[in-house]
N, C-alpha and C positions, 0 to 999 in steps of 0.2 A: 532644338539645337542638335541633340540625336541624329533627328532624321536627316537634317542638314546636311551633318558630316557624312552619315551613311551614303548621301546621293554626289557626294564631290571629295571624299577620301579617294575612292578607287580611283579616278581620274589623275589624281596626284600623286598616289603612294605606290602605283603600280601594283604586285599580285597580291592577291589575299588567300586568305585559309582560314579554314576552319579551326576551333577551338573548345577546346571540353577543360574544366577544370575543378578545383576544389580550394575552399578559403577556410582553415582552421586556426579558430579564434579557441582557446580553451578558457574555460570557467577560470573565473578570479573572486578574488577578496569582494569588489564590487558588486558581484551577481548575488552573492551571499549575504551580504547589508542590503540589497535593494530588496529580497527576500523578508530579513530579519526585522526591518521597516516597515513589513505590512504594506508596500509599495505594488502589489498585482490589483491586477484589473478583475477578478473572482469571473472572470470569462474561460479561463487557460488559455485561450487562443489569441488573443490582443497583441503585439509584436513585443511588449514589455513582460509577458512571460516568462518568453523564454522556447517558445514553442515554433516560433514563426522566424527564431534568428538562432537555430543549434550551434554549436562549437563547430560543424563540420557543414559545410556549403555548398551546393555546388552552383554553377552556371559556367555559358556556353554564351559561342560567338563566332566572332569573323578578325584577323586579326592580318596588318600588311607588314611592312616596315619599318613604318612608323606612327600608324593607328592602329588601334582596337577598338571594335563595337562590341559588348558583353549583356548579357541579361539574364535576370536568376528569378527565379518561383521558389518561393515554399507555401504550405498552405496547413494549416490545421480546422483539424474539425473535430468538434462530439457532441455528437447527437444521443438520445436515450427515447424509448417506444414504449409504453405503458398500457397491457388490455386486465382486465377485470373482467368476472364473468360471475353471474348471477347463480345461484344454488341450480337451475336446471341444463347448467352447462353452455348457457345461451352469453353471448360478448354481450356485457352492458357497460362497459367503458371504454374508449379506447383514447392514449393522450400521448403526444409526440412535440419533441422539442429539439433545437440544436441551433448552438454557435458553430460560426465560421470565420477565421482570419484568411485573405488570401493575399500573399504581398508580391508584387509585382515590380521587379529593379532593373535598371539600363543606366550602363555606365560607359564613361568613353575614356579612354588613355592614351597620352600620347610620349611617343618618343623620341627625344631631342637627337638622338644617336640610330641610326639604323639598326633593328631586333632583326638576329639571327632565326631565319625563316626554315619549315621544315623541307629538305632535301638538297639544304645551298652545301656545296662542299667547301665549307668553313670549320674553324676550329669553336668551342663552345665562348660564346662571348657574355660580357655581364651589360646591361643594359636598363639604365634608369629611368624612369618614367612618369609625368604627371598623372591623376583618375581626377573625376569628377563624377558625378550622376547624382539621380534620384530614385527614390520608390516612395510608393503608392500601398497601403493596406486596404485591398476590400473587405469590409462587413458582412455578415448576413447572422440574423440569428433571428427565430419564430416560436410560439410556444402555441398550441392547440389542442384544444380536448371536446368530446362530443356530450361531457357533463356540463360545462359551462354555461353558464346565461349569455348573451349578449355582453353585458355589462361587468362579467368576472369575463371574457374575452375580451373586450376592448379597456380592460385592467391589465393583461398579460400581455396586450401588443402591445402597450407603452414600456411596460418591463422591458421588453424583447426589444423598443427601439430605442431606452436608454444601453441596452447591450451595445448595439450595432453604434453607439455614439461611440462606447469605451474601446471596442476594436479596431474603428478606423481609422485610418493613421495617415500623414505625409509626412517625406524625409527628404535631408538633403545632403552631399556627404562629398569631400575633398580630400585631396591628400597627395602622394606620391608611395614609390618604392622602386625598389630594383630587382629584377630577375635576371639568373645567369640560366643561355639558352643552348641545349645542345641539336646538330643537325638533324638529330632524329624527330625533333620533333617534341620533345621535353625541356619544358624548364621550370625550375624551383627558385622561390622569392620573397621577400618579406614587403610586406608594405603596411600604414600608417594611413588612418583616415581619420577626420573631424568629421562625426555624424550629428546633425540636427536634427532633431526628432519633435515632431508639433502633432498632439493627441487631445483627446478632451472627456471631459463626463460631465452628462447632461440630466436632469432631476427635475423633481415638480417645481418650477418656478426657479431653478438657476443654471448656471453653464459652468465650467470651471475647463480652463484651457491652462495645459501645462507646456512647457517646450525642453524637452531634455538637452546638453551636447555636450559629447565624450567624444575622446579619442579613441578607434577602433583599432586594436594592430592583429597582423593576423599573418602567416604562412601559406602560403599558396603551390598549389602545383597547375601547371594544364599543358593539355598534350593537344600537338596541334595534328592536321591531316589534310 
C-alpha cells in the first residue's frame, strides 16, 4: 500500500519535500508496571524493552500537500567476547555472543486540508491529519565458543534461536493528529496512535504468542527542506 501511494501521490499532490523529524513519547506509569510485572524479554533488545522504542525518535521522508511517506530505524545490539588463556600465555578459549533488535517502520499520512509546504509564502497554518503504517523487528542472536562439543553447541543454538523468537516482532498502528506548520519549514504537533503489537516465545515443545495494543500519544517536530 506504501509503495502504491509512493508511486501515484506525486502525480496527485503536486510537490514534495523532504522531511526529518522527531516523535517524543515520555516514560509513564505503564512502562513502569510492565517493568514491575517481570514483563521483559531477558534479551534487552526485543522492542518490549524498551530499547528499540526510546522516549525520543526519529525518522525521515518525503511529504506534499496532502501526503506523507515516513520511515524510522532504530536498532539495538549487545554483544560480549570472552578469551581465556592457558598458564603459558597461549589463548585456549575463546567464546562470543550477541543479541540484535532491528525495527524497521513506514507510515503514510494523510491530509484532508492542504499542509503548509516549506517556502510557500503563507502564514503558519494548523493542519489535521490521518497515519496509518506498520513495522517489522528483525532478530539476530548467536552464541559460540571453541570449548564446546558439538552437542553443548547445538544446545546454545536452540538458546540463541529461542532468543531470535522473543526479539521478532510485527506491528501495526493507526491513528490521527494535528500539526501547526510554519513557512520555514517547521512544524510542531501532537498525535495519537493504536499500536498492535504480535510477538512470541518459543521453548522445548511449546509456542506462546502474545498480542499487545495501547494507545501511543506522542509530540512531534520535523523540519522540512
Amino acid at each position: 500500500m506504501l509503495l502504491l501511494l509512493a508511486l501515484l501521490a506525486p502525480a496527485s499532490a503536486g510537490d514534495w519535500h523532504g522531511t526529518l523529524g522527531l516523535d517524543w513519547t515520555p516514560l509513564g506509569r505503564a512502562d513502569l508496571a510492565w517493568v514491575e510485572a517481570d514483563q521483559l524479554s531477558d534479551t534487552l533488545v526485543a522492542l518490549t524493552d524498551g530499547m528499540l522504542s526510546p522516549p525520543l525518535a526519529l525518522h525521515g521522508g518525503a511529504t506534499s500537500a496532502h501526503h506523507a511517506l515516513l520511515a524510522s530505524l532504530a536498532m539495538g545490539r549487545l554483544g560480549t567476547t570472552q578469551t581465556t588463556w592457558d598458564s603459558e600465555g597461549e589463548v585456549d578459549t575463546k567464546a562470543a555472543a550477541h543479541v540484535m533488535g532491528l525495527k524497521l517502520g513506514a507510515d503514510w499520512r494523510g491530509y484532508p486540508s492542504a499542509r503548509l509546504l516549506p517556502g510557500q509564502d503563507a502564514p503558519a497554518r494548523v493542519s489535521p491529519y490521518v497515519q496509518a503504517g506498520a513495522y517489522a523487528v528483525i532478530p539476530s542472536a548467536r552464541r559460540a565458543s571453541t570449548a564446546w562439543t558439538a552437542e553443548e553447541q547445538e544446545s546454545q543454538d536452540s538458546a540463541a534461536g529461542a532468543e531470535r523468537a522473543r526479539i521478532g516482532a510485527l506491528g501495526v498502528r493507526a491513528g490521527g493528529g494535528a500539526e501547526a506548520c510554519w513557512s520555514l519549514g517547521l512544524c510542531l504537533g501532537l498525535r495519537g496512535l493504536v499500536v498492535v503489537h504480535r510477538s512470541q516465545e518459543v521453548g522445548e515443545g511449546y509456542r506462546t504468542v502474545s498480542t499487545l495494543a495501547a494507545v501511543e500519544p506522542a509530540l512531534t517536530l520535523d523540519l522540512g527542506f
